[in-house]
Residue, then its C-alpha position, 0 to 999 in steps of 0.5 A: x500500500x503507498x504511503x500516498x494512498x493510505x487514509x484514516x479508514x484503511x488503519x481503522x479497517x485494519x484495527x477494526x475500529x470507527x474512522x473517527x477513532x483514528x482521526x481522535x487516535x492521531x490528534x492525541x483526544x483525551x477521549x481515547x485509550x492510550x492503548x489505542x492511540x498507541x496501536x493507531x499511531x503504531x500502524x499509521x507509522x508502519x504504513x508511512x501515513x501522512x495527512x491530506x496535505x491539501x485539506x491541513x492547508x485548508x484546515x489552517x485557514x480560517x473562514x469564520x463561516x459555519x455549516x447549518x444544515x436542517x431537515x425543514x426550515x417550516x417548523x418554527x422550532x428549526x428557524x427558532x434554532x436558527x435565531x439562537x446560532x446566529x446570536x452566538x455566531x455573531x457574537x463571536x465574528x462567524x458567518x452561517x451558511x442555512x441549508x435544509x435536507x427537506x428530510x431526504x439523506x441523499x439531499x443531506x449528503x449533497x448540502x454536506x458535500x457542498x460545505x466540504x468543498x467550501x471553507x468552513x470551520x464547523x458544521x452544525x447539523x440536525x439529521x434527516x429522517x431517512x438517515x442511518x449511514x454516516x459516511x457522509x459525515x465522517x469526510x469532515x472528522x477525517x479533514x478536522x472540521x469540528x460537528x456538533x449534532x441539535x435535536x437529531x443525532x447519529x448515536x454511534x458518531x463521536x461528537x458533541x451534542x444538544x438534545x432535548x428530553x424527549x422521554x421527560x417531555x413525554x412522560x409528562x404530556x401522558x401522565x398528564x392526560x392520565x390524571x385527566x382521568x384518560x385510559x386509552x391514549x393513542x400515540x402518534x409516534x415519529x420514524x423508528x430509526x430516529x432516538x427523539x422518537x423512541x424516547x418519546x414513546x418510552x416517556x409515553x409506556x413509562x407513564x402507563x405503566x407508572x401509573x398503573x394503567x394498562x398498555x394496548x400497543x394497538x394505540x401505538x401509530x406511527x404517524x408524525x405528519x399532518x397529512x398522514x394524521x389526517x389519514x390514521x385519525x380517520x382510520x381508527x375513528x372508522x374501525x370503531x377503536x376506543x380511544x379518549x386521547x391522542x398524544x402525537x410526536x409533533x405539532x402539525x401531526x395533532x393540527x391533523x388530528x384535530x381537523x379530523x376529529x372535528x370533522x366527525x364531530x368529536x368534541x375536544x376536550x369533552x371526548x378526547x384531549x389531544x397534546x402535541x409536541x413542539x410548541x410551534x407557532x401553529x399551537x396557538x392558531x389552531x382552535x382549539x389552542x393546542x396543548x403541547x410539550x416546549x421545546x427551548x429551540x432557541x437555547x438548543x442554537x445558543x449552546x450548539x454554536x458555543x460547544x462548536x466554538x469551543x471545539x474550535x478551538x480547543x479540539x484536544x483539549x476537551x471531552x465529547x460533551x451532551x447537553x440535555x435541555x429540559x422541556x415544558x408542558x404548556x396547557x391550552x384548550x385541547x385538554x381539560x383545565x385540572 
């Protein structure tokens, strides 16, 4: 093998570790093993590796600019996202570069490949919900340019992240429409590939079974668009399953749900509540009002971009960090006042 033609993913196939391990491995990252930085920077050695000396070049440039990329501008918590990087960006003399993956993972690789052909000095990405390979990702650990994740993550990627608590937040919204005295809550769930969607739907069975209530998965729908909402509320209004509730992954879904229910004339709140996810601008349009679980998007931009600064410039000398922000159930007229 030509020392030319060596790259980080040939020594983490040989070693049978992740690329991004390699790349922390030859940075000296506190995070890794001092064995396996060793075995890393042994073979990397034995193999005569050298940097891309184009992408150091590159990388030892400074652009002041920042990659964003988002699955949909629409949602105001993404813009609300937004609104919070750019004050920190600006603050601090970067730049940012907005595109959206419209939820498509071959659109995101496209955004992700544009920014790598520019010069940027991080990325900040929340992930499409079609996303499961991370390739595409790995490019800008292996030139040095520093990721952090908000919102979506890649679990098994090694770098910082912003979330929020989707289980509490659900665990809330349920528990809450329990002690409403409702027993037979459907939950519209987001995509089964996606962690903020699985941690809602634990916080949703963890309320049931705190609660001593009885779990029916036939509640269980995945469902996490107002168009679909629109579909599967309809169709289980016609196969005459018993329900009084509708917990749903997001906003738009319950604005679904509610324009179904009262096209067949249900009442909410008098025959089932509904509470949705997100606290978008449409929560409090809609009639009625929209009970629902906040999100502190504009924070979750804040942190983002000063754990992107940081990493910046200090990408030695601190570990991968996960900040976990806490979330709020603000009560309108799609439930009934306690």
């Amino acid at each position: 093998m030509k020392s030319s033609n060596v790259t980080i993913k040939d020594i983490a196939k040989l070693l049978s570790i992740s690329p991004s391990t390699v790349s922390r491995a030859l940075k000296d990252h506190p995070d890794i093993s001092q064995t396996t930085k060793d075995q890393v920077n042994s073979l990397a050695k034995e193999l005569n590796y050298r940097p891309n000396p184009i992408a150091l070049s590159l990388r030892n440039r400074r652009s002041n600019v920042i990659g964003v990329v988002i699955p949909e501008i629409v949602h105001y918590f993404f813009s609300s996202v937004i609104s919070g990087i750019e004050k920190v960006a600006g603050e601090h003399g970067y730049s940012v570069m907005v595109s959206q993956s419209d939820e498509k993972y071959e659109r995101e690789k496209e955004v992700c490949t544009t920014f790598q052909h520019s010069i940027i000095d991080g990325i900040l990405i929340s992930i499409s919900k079609e996303t499961n390979d991370f390739a595409h990702l790995q490019k800008f650990e292996d030139e040095g340019i520093p990721i952090v994740f908000f919102d979506r993550m890649i679990e098994e990627f090694e770098s910082d992240r912003v979330i929020i608590n989707d289980y509490e937040g659900a665990f809330q919204a349920t528990e809450y429409l329990i002690v409403e005295g409702r027993r037979r809550i459907v939950h519209f769930a987001g995509p089964k590939n996606r962690l903020i969607s699985q941690n809602r739907l634990k916080g949703y069975l963890e309320a049931h079974k705190k609660n001593g209530v009885v779990i029916d998965e036939s509640l269980v729908i995945y469902c996490d668009e107002f168009d679909k909402a629109l579909i599967e509320t309809q169709k289980i209004i016609d196969s005459g399953l018993k329900f009084d509730a509708i917990f749903t992954v997001n906003d738009f879904t319950a604005a679904g749900v509610l324009k179904t229910l009262q096209k067949n004339g249900i009442k909410v709140p008098t025959d089932v509540s509904v509470i949705g996810f997100g606290n978008d601008y449409i929560a409090e349009m809609i009639e009625p009002t929209l009970t629902t679980v906040s999100q502190p998007g504009f924070t979750m931009g804040e942190r983002a971009m000063e754990m992107l600064i940081n990493r910046i410039k200090n990408e030695k000398n601190d570990p991968i960090h996960t900040d976990v922000l806490p979330t709020k159930l603000v009560l309108r007229n799609s439930t009934k006042p306690r």
